[in-house]
Structure formats: structure tokens, C-alpha cells
C-alpha positions as CSV (number, residue, x, y, z in Angstrom):
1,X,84.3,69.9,94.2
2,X,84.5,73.5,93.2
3,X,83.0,76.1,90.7
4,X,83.8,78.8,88.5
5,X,81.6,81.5,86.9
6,X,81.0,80.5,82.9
7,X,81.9,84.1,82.1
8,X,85.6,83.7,84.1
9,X,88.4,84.6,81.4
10,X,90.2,81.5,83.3
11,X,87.2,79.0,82.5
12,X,88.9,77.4,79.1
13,X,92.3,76.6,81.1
14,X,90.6,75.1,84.3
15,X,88.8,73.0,81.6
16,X,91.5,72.1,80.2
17,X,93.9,71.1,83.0
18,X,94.8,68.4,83.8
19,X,95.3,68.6,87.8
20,X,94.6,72.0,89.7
21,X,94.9,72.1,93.4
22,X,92.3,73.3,96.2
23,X,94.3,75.7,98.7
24,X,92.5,76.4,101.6
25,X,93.6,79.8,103.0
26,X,93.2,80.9,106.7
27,X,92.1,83.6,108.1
28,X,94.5,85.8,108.0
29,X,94.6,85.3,104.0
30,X,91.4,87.3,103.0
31,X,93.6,90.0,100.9
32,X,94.6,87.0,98.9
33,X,91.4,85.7,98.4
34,X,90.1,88.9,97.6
35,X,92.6,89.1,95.0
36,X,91.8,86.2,93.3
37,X,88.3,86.9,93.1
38,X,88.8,90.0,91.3
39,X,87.8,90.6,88.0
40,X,91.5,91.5,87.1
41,X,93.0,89.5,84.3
42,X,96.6,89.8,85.9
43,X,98.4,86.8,87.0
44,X,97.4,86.4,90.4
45,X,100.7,84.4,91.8
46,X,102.4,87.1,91.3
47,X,104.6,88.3,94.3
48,X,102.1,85.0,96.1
49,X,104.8,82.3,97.8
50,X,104.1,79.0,96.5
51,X,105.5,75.7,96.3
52,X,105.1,73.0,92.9
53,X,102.8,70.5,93.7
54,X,101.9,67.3,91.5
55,X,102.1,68.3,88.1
56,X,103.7,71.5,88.8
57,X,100.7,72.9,90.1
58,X,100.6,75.7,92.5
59,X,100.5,75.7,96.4
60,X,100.0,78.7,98.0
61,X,102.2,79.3,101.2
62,X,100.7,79.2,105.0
63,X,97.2,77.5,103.9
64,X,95.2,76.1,106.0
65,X,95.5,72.8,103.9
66,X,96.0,72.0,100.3
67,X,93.8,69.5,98.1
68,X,96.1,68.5,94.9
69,X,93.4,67.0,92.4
70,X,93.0,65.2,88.9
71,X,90.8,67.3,87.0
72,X,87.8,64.4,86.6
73,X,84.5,65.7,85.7
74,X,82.9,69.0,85.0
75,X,79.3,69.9,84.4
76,X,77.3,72.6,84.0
77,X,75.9,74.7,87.1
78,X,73.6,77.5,86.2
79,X,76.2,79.9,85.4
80,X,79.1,78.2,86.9
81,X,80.9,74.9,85.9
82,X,81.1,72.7,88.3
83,X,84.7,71.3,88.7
84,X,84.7,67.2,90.3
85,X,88.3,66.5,91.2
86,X,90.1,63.2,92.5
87,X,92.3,63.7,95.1
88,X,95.7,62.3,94.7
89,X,97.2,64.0,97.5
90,X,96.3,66.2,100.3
91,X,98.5,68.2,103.3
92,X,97.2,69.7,106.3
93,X,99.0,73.3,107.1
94,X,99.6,74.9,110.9
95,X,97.1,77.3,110.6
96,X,94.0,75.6,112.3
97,X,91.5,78.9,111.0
98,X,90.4,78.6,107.6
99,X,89.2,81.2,105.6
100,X,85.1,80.8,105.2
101,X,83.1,82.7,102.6
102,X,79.3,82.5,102.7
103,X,76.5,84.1,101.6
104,X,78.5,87.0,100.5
105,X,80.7,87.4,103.1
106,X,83.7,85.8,105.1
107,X,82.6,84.2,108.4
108,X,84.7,82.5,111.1
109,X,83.9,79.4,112.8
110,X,83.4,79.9,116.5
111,X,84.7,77.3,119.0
112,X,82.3,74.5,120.1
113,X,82.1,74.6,124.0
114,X,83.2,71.8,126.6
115,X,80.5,69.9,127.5
């Protein structure tokens, strides 16, 4: 599950995709992430190492983890629509720190102590 604003110039071609992936970045990928969540309307892969994933959508190099998804439901959210995908496949990368926005900001997890 994921969301995009209703006023995202991308919104009609997430709708109508058929598969779209989830890449997790870590983090050490904020740049990248602040990239794509710029209002820019340039094409964010490029100069971005990827790799095809099932129907020839995009995986982004060095993530975290990658989430390759039918595009199965959407419904409104406020001003978002909510996206509902089935996962057909999914890949764990090296990188163990994943990149964690939250109320507003990027966070990092913090390591849970031996008992």
C-alpha cells in the first residue's frame, strides 16, 4: 500500500499501470528520495541505476528492498489515492538501513538493546 497526492502530474499513469514497484531506499539514498518528491516534472530515473523488473518496471540500484506489485485497487484518500498492490515478487538488498520519512522528516531506526 502506498499513496500519491491527487494533484501529482504522475497520478493518471500510476492509475493506469499495470504493475509499479515499491523500492525501499536506505539511508544513504535521501538525495534520491528528495528528488523524487520534488515538484519537478523531469524524468526522475534519469542518470538513477536501475534494473527491469516484472513488466519492465523500474528497480532502483542499492535499495534496501524492492516490492514488484500488480496494480490491484485504488481508492480515494483525502487528497491522495490510495494505491493497493499484490505482490508478485519481492528482493531483499544488502543495505540493512532503510530510509524512514515521518511526520515531515527522515528518521532512523535505532538498535534495540540486548536483553
Amino acid at each position: 500500500m502506498w499513496s500519491l497526492s491527487a494533484h501529482s502530474p504522475r497520478l493518471e499513469a500510476f492509475r493506469r499501470a499495470t504493475h509499479y514497484a515499491v523500492n525501499v531506499l536506505t539511508a544513504n539514498q535521501q538525495d534520491l528520495s528528495d528528488c523524487f518528491a520534488s515538484p519537478d516534472n523531469s524524468n526522475r530515473f534519469d542518470g538513477v541505476a536501475t534494473s527491469r523488473g516484472i513488466a519492465g518496471i523500474p528497480l532502483i540500484e542499492g535499495c534496501s528492498a524492492w516490492f514488484e506489485c500488480v496494480n490491484e485497487m485504488q481508492h480515494p484518500g483525502g487528497d491522495h489515492l490510495v494505491f493497493l498492490g499484490r505482490v508478485q515478487r519481492f528482493a531483499r538488498g544488502e543495505a540493512s538501513d532503510p530510509l524512514i520519512f515521518h511526520g515531515g522528516c527522515y528518521r532512523q531506526l535505532r538498535g534495540i538493546a540486548e536483553r
